[in-house]
C-alpha positions in Angstrom: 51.7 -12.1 93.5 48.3 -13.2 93.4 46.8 -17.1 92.3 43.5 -16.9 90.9 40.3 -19.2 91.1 36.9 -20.0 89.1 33.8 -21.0 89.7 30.9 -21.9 87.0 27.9 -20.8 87.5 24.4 -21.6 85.5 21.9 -19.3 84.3 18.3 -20.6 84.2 15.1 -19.4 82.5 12.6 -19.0 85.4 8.8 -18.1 83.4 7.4 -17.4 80.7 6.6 -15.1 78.0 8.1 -11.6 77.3 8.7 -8.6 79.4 8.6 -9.3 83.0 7.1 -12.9 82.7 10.8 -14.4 82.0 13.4 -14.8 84.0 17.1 -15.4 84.0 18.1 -16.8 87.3 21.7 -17.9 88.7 22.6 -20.7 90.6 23.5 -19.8 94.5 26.0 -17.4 93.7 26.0 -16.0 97.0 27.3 -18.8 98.9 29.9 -19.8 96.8 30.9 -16.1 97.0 30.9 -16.5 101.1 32.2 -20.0 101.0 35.5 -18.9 99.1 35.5 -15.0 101.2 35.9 -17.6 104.1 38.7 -19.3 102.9 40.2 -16.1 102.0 39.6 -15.6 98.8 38.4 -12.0 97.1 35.7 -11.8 94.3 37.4 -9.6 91.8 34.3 -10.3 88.8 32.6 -12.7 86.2 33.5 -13.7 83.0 30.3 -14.8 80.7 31.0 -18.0 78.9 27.9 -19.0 77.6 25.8 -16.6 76.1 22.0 -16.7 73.9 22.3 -14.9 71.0 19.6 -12.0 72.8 22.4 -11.2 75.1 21.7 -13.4 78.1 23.9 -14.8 79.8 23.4 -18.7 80.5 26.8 -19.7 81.9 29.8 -17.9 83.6 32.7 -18.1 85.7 32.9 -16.2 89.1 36.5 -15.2 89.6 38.6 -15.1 92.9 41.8 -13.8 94.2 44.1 -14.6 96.6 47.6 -13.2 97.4 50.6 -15.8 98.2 
């Protein structure tokens, strides 16, 4: 059996203009990722929750596994 465990995360506009002058950017994603892998958690995916109607995502939850 396995518990599972989310984490919100925020997407941010970083520039401006179109093309490659904007920027979505994601809070530090990478050390909740470590922070939970080193409680034993496993990153299994994302889920969008927020999204702009252009397709970007602006807020989502990591998900995490862990067996019991």
């Amino acid at each position: 059996m396995y518990k599972y465990a989310y984490e919100t995360v925020s997407c941010h506009l970083s520039g401006y203009g179109l093309g490659a002058g904007t920027v979505y950017c994601i809070d530090d994603y990478r050390s909740i990722i470590e922070k939970r892998a080193s409680q034993g958690w496993r990153y299994v995916g994302y889920v969008p929750v927020k999204q702009r109607g252009t397709g970007h995502v602006q807020v989502m939850d990591l998900i995490f596994e862990k067996e019991y």
